[in-house]
PDB file of N, CA, C and O in Angstrom:
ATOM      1  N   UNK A   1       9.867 -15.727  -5.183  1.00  0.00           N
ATOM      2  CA  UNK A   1      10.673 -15.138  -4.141  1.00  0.00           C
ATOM      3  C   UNK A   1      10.793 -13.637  -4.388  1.00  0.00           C
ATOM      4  O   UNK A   1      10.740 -13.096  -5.493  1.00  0.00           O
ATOM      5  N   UNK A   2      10.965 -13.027  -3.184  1.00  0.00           N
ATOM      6  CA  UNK A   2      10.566 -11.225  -3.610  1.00  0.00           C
ATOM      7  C   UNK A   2      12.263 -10.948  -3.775  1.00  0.00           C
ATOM      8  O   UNK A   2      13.210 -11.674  -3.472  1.00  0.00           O
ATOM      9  N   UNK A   3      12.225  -9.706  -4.332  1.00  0.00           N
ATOM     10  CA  UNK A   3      13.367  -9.146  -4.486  1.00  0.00           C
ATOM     11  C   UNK A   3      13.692  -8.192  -3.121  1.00  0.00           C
ATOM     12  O   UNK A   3      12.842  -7.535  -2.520  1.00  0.00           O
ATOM     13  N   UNK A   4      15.210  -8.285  -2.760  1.00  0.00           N
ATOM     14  CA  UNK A   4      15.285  -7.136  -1.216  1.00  0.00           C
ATOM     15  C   UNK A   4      14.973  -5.843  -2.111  1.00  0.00           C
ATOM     16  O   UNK A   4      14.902  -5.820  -3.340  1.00  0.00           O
ATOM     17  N   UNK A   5      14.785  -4.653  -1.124  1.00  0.00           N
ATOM     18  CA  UNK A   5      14.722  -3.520  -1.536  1.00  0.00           C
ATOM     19  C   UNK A   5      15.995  -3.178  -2.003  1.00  0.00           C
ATOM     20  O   UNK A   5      17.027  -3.831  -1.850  1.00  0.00           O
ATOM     21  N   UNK A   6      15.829  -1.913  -2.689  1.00  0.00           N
ATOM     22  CA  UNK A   6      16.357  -1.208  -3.368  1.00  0.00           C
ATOM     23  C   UNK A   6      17.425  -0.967  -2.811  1.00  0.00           C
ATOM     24  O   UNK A   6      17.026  -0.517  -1.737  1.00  0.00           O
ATOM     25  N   UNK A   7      18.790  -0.940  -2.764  1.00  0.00           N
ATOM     26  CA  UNK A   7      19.975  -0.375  -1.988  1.00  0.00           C
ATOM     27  C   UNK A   7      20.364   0.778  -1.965  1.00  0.00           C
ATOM     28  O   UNK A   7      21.084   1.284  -1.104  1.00  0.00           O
ATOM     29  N   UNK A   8      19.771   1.444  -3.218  1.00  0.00           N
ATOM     30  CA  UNK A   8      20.499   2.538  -3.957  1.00  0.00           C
ATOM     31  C   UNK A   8      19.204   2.902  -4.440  1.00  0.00           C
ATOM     32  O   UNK A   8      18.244   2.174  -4.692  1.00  0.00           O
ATOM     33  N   UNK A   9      19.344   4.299  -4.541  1.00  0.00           N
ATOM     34  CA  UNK A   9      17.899   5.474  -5.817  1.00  0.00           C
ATOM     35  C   UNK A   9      18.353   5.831  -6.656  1.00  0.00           C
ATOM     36  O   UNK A   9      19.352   6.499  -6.391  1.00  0.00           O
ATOM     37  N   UNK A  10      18.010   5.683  -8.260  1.00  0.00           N
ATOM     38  CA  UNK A  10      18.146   5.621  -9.728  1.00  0.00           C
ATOM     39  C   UNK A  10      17.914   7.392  -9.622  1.00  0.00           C
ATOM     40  O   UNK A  10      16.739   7.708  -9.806  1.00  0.00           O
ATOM     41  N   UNK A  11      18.707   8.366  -9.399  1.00  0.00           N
ATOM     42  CA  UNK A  11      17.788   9.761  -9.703  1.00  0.00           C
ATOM     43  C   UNK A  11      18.159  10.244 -10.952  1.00  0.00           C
ATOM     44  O   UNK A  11      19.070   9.944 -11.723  1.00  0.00           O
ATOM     45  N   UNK A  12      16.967  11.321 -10.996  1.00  0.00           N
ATOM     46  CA  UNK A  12      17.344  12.412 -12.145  1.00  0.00           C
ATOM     47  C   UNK A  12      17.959  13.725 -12.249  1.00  0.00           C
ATOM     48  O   UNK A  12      17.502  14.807 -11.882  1.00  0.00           O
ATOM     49  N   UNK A  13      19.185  13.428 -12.868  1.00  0.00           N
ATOM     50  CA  UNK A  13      20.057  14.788 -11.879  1.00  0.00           C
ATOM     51  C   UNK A  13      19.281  15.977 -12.671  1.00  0.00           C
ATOM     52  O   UNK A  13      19.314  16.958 -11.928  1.00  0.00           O
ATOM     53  N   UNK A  14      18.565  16.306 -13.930  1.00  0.00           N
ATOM     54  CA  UNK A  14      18.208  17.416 -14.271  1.00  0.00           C
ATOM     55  C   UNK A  14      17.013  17.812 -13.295  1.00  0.00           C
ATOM     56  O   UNK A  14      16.694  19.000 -13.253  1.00  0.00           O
ATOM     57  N   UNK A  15      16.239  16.757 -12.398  1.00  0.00           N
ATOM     58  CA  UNK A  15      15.136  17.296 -12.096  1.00  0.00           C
ATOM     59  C   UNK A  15      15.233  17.833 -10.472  1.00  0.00           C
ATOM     60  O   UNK A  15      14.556  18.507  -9.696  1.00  0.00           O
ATOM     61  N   UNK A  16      16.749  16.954 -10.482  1.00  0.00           N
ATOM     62  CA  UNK A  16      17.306  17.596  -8.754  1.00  0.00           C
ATOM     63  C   UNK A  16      17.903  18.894  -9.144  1.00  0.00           C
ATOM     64  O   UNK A  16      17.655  19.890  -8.465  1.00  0.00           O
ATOM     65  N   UNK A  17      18.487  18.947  -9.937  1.00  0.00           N
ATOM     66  CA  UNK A  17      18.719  20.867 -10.565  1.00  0.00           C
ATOM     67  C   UNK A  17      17.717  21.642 -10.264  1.00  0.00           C
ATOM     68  O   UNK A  17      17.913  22.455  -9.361  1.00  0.00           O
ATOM     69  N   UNK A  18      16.173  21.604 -11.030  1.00  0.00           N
ATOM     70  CA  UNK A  18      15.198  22.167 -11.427  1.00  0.00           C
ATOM     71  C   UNK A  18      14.469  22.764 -10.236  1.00  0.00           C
ATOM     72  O   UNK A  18      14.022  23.847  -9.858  1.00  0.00           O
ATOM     73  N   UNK A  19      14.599  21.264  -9.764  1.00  0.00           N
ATOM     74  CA  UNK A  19      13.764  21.778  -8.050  1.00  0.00           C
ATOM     75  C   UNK A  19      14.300  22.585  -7.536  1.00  0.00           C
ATOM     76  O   UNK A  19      13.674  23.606  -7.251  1.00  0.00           O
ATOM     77  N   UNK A  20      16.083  22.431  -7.107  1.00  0.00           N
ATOM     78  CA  UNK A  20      17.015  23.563  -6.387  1.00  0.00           C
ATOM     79  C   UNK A  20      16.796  24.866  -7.272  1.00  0.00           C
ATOM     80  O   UNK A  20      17.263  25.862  -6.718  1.00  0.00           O
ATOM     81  N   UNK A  21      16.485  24.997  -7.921  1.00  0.00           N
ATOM     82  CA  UNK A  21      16.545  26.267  -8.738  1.00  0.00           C
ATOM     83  C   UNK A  21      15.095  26.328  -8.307  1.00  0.00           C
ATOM     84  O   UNK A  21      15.001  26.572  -7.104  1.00  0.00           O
ATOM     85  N   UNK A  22      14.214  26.214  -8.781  1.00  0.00           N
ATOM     86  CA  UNK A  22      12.837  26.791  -8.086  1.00  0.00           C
ATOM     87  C   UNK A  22      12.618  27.612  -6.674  1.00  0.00           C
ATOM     88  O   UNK A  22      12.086  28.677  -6.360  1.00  0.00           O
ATOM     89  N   UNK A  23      13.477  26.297  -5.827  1.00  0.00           N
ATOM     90  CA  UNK A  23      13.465  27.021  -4.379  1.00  0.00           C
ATOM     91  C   UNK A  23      14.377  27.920  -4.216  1.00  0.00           C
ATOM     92  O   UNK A  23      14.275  28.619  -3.208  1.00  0.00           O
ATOM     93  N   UNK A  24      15.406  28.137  -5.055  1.00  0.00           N
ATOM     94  CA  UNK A  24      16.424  29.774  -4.908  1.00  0.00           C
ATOM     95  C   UNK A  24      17.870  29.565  -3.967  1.00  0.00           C
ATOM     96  O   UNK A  24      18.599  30.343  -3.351  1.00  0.00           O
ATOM     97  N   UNK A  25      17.865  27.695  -4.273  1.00  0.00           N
ATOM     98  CA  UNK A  25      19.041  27.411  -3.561  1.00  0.00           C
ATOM     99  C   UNK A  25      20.151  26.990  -4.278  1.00  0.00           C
ATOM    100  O   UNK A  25      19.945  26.041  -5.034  1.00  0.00           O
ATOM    101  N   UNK A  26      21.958  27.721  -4.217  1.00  0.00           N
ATOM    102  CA  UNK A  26      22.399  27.655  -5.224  1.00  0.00           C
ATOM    103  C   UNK A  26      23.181  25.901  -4.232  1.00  0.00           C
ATOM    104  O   UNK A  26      22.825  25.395  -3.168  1.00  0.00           O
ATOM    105  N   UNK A  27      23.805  25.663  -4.791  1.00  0.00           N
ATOM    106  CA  UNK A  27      24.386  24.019  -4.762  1.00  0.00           C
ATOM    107  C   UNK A  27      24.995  24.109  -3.284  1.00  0.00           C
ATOM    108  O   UNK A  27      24.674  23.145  -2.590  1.00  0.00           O
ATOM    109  N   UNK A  28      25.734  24.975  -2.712  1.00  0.00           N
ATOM    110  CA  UNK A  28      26.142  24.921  -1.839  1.00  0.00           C
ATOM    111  C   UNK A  28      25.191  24.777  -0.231  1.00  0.00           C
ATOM    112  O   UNK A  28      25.281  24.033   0.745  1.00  0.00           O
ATOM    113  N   UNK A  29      24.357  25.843  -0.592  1.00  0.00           N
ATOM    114  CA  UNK A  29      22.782  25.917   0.219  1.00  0.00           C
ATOM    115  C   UNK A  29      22.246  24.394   0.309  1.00  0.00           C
ATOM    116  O   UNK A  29      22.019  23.709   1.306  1.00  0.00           O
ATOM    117  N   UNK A  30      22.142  24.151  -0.805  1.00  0.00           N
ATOM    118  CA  UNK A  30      21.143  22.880  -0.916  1.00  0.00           C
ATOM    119  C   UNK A  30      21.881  21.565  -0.355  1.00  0.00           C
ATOM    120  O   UNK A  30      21.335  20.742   0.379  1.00  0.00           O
ATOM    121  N   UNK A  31      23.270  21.494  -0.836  1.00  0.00           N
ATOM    122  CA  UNK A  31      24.101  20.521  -0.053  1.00  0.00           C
ATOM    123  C   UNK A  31      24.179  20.332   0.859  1.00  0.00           C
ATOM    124  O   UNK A  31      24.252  19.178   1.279  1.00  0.00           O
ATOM    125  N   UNK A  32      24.209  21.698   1.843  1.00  0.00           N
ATOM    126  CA  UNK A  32      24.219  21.808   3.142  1.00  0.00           C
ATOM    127  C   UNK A  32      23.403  21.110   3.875  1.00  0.00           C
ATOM    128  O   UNK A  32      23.627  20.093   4.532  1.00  0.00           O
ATOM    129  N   UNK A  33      22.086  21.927   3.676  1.00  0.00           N
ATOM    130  CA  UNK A  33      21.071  21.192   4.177  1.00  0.00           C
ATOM    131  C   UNK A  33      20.338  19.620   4.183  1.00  0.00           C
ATOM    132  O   UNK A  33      19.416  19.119   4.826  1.00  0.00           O
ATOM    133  N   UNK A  34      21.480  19.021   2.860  1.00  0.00           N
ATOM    134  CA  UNK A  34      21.123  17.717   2.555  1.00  0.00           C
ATOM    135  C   UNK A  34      22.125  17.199   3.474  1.00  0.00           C
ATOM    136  O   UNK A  34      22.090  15.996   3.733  1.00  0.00           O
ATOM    137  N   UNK A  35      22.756  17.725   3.848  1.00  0.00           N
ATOM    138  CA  UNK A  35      24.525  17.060   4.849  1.00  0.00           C
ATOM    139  C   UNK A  35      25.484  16.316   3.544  1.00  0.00           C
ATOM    140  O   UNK A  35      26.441  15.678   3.981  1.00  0.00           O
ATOM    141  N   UNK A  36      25.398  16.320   2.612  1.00  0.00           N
ATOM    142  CA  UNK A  36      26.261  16.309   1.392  1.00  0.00           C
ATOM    143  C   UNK A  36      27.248  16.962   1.251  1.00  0.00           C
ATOM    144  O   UNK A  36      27.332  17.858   2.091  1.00  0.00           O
ATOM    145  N   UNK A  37      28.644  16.883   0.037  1.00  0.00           N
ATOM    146  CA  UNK A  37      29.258  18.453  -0.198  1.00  0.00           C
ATOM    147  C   UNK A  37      28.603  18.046  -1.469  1.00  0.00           C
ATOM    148  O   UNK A  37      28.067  17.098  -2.043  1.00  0.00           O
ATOM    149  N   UNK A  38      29.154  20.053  -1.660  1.00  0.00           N
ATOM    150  CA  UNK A  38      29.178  20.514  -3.010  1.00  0.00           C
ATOM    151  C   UNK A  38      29.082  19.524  -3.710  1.00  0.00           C
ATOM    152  O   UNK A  38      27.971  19.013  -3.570  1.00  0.00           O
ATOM    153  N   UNK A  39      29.880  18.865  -4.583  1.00  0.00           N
ATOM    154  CA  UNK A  39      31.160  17.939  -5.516  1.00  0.00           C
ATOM    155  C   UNK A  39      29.987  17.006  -5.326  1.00  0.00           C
ATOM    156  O   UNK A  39      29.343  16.812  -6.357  1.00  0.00           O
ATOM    157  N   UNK A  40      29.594  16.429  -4.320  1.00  0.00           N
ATOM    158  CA  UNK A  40      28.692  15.162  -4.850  1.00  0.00           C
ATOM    159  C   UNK A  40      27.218  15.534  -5.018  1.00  0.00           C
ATOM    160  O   UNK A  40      26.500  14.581  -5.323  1.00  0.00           O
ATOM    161  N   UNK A  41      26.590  16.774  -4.876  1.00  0.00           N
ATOM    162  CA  UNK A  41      25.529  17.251  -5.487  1.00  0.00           C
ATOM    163  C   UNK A  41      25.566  17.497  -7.033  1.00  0.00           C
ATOM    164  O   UNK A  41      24.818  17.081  -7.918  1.00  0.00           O
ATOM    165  N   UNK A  42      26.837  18.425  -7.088  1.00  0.00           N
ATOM    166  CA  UNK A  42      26.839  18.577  -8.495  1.00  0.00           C
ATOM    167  C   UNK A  42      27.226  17.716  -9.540  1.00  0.00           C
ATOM    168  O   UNK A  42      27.251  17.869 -10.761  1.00  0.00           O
ATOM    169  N   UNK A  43      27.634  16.428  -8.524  1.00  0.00           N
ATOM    170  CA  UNK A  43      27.272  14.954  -9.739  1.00  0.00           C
ATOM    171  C   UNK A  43      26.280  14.154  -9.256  1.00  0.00           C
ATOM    172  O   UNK A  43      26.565  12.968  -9.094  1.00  0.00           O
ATOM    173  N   UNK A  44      25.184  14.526  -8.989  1.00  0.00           N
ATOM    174  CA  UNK A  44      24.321  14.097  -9.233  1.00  0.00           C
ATOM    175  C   UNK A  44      23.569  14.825 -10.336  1.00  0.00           C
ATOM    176  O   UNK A  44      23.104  14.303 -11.349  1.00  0.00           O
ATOM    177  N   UNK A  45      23.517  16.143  -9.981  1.00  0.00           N
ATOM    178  CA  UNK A  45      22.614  17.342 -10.757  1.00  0.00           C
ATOM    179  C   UNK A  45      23.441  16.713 -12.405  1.00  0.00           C
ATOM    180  O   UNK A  45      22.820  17.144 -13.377  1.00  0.00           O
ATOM    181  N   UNK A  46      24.278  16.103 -12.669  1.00  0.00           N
ATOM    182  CA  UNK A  46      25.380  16.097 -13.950  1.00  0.00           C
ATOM    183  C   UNK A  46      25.312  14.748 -14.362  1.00  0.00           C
ATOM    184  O   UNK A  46      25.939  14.382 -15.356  1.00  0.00           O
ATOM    185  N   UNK A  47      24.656  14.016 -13.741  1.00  0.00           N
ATOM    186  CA  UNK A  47      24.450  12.623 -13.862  1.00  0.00           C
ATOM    187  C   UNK A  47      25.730  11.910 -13.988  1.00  0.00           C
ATOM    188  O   UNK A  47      25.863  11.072 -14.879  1.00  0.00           O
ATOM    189  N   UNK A  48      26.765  12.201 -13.094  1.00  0.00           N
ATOM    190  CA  UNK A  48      28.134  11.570 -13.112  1.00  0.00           C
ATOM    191  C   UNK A  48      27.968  10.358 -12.137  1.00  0.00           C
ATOM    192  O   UNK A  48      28.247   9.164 -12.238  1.00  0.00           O
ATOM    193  N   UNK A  49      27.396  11.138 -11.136  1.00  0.00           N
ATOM    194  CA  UNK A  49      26.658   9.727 -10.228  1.00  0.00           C
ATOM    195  C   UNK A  49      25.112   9.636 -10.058  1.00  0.00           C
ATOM    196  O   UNK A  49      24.379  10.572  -9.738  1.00  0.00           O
ATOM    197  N   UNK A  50      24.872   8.813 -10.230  1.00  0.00           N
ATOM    198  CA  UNK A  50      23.167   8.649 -10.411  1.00  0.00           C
ATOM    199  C   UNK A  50      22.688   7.950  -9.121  1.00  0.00           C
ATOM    200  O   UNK A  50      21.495   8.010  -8.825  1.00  0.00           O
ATOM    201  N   UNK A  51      23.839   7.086  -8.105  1.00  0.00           N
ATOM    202  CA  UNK A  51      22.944   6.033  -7.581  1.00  0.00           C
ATOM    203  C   UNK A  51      23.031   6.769  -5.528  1.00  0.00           C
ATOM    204  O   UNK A  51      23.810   6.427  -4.638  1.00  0.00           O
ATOM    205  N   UNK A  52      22.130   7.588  -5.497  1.00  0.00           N
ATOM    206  CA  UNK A  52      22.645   7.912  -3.851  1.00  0.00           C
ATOM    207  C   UNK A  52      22.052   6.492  -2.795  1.00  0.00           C
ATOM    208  O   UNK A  52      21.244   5.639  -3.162  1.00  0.00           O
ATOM    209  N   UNK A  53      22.584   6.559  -1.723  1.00  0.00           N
ATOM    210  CA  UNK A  53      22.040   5.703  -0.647  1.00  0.00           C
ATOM    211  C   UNK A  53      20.683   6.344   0.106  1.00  0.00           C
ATOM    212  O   UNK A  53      20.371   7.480   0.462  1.00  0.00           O
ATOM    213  N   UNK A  54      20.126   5.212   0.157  1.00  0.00           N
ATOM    214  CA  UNK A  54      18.361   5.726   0.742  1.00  0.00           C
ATOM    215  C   UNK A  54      18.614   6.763   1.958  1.00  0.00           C
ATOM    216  O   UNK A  54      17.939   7.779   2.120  1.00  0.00           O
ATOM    217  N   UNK A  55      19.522   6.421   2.664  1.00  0.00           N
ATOM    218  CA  UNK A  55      19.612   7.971   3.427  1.00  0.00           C
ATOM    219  C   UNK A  55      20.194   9.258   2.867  1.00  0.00           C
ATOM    220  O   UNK A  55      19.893  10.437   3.055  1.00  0.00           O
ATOM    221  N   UNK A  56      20.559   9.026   2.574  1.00  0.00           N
ATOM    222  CA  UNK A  56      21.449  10.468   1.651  1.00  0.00           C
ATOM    223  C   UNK A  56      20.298  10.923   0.703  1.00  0.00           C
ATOM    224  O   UNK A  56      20.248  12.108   0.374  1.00  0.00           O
ATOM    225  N   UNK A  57      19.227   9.893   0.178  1.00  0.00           N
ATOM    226  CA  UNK A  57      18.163  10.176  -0.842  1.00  0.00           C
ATOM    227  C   UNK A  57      17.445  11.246  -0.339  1.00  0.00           C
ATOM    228  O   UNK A  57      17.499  12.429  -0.676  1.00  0.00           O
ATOM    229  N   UNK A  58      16.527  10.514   0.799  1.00  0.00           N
ATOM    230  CA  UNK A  58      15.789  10.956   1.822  1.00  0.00           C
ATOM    231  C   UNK A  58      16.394  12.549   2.427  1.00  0.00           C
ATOM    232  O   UNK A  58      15.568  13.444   2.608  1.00  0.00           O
ATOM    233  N   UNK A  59      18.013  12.820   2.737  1.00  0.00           N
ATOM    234  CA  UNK A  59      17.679  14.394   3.265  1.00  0.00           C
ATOM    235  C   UNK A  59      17.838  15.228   1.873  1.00  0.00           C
ATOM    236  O   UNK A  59      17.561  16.427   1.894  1.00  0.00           O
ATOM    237  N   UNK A  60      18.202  14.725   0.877  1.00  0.00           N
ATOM    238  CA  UNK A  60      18.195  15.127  -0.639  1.00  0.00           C
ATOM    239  C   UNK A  60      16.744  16.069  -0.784  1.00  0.00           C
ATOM    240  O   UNK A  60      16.568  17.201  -1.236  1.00  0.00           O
ATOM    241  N   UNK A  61      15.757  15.016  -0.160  1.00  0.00           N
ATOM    242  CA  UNK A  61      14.509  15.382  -0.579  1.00  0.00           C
ATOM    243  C   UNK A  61      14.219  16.219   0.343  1.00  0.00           C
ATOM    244  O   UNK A  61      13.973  17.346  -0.084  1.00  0.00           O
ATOM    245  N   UNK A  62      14.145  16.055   1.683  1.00  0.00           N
ATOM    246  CA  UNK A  62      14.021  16.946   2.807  1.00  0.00           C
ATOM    247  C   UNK A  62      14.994  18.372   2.519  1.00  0.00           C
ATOM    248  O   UNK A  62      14.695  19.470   2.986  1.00  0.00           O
ATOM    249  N   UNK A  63      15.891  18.184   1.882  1.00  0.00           N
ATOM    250  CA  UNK A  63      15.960  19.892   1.605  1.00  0.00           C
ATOM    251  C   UNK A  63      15.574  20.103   0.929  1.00  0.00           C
ATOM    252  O   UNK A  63      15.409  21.321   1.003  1.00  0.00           O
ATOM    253  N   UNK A  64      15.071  19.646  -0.186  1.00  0.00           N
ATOM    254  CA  UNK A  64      14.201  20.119  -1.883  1.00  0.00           C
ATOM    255  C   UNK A  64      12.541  20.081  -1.532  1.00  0.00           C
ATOM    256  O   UNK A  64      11.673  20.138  -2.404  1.00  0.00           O
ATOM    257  N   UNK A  65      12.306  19.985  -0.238  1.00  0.00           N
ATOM    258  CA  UNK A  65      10.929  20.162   0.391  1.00  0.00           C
ATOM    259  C   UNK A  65      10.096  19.165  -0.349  1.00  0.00           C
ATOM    260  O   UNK A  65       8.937  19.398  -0.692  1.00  0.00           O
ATOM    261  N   UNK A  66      10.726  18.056  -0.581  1.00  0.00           N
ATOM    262  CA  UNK A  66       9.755  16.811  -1.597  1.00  0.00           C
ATOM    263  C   UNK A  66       9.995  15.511  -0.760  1.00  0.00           C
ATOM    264  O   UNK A  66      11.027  14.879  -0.534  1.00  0.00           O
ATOM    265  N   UNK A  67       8.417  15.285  -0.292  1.00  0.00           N
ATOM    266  CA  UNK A  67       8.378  13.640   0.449  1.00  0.00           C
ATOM    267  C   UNK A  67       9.266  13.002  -0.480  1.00  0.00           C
ATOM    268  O   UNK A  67       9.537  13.438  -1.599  1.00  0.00           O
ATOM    269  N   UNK A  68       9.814  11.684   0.168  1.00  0.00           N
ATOM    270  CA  UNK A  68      10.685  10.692  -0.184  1.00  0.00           C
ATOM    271  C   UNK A  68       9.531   9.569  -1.124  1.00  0.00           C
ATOM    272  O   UNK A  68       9.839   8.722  -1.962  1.00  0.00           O
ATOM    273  N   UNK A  69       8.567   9.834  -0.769  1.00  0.00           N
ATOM    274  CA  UNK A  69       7.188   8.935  -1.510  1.00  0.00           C
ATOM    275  C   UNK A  69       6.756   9.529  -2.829  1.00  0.00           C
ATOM    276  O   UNK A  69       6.021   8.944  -3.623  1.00  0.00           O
ATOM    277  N   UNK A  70       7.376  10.996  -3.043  1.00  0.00           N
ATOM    278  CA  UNK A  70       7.326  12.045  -4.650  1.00  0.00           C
ATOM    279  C   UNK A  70       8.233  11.468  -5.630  1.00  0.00           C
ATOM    280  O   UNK A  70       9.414  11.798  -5.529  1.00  0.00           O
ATOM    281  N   UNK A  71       7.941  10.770  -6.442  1.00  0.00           N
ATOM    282  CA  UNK A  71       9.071  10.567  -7.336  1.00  0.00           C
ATOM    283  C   UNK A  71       9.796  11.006  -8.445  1.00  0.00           C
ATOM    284  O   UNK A  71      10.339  10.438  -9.392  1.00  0.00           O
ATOM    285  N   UNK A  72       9.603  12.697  -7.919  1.00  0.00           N
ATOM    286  CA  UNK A  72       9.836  13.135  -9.258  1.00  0.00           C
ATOM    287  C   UNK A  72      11.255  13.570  -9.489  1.00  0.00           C
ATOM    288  O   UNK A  72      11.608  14.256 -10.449  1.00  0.00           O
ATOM    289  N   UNK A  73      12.136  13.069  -8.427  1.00  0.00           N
ATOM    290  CA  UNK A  73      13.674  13.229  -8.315  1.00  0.00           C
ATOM    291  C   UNK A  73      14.000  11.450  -8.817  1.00  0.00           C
ATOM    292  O   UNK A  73      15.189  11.154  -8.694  1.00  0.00           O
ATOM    293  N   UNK A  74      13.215  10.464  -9.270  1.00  0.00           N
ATOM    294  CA  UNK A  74      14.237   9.245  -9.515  1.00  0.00           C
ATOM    295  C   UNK A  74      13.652   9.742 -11.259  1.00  0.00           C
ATOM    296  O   UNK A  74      12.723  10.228 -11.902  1.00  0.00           O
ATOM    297  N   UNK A  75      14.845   9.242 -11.320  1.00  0.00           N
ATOM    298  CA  UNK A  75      15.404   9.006 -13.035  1.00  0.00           C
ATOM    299  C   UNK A  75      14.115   7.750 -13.090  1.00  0.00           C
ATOM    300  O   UNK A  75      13.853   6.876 -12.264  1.00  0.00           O
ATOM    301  N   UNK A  76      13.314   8.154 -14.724  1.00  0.00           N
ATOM    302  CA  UNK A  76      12.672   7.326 -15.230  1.00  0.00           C
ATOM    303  C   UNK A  76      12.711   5.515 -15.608  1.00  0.00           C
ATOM    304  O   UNK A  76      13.699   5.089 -16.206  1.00  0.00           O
ATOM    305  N   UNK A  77      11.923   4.842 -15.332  1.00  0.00           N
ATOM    306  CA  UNK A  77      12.210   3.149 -15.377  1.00  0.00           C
ATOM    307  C   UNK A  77      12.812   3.090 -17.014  1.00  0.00           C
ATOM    308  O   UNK A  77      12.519   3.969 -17.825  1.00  0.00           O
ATOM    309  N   UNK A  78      13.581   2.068 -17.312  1.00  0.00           N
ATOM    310  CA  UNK A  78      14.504   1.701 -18.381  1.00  0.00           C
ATOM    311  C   UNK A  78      13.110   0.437 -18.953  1.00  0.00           C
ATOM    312  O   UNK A  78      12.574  -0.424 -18.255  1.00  0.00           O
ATOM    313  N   UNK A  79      12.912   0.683 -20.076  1.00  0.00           N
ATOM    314  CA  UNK A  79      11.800  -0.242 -20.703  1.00  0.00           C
ATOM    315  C   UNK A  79      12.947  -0.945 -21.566  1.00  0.00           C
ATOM    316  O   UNK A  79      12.664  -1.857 -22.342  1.00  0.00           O
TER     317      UNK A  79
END
């Protein structure tokens, strides 16, 4: 029997930092454009909260200019 999808995205808050910093957007910029606030970007970037909802993922990525199919914003698989 398959498993449902994913409810939630496992991310990596250092690598959602890294990207916003590349593109020259400080937290507030980048929130914006994700339709987020502040406060819950910068716990993600802090790994206070790790788990966003697939829509909230998705404009995450659409402001960090990274397809939703790039995975270089989810936090690494747990072996």
């Amino acid at each position: 029997m398959e498993r449902p999808p994913a409810t939630t995205y496992l991310v990596n808050g250092a690598a959602i930092r890294i990207r916003r910093m590349q593109l020259g957007l400080n937290l507030a910029e980048c929130a914006a454009q994700a339709g987020i606030s502040r406060a819950y970007l910068a716990q993600l970037e802090l790994g206070h909260r790790r788990n966003p909802r697939p829509p909230t993922y998705h404009r995450l990525c659409t402001a960090l200019r990274i397809e939703p199919s790039d995975h270089r914003l989810l936090a690494p698989p747990e072996e």
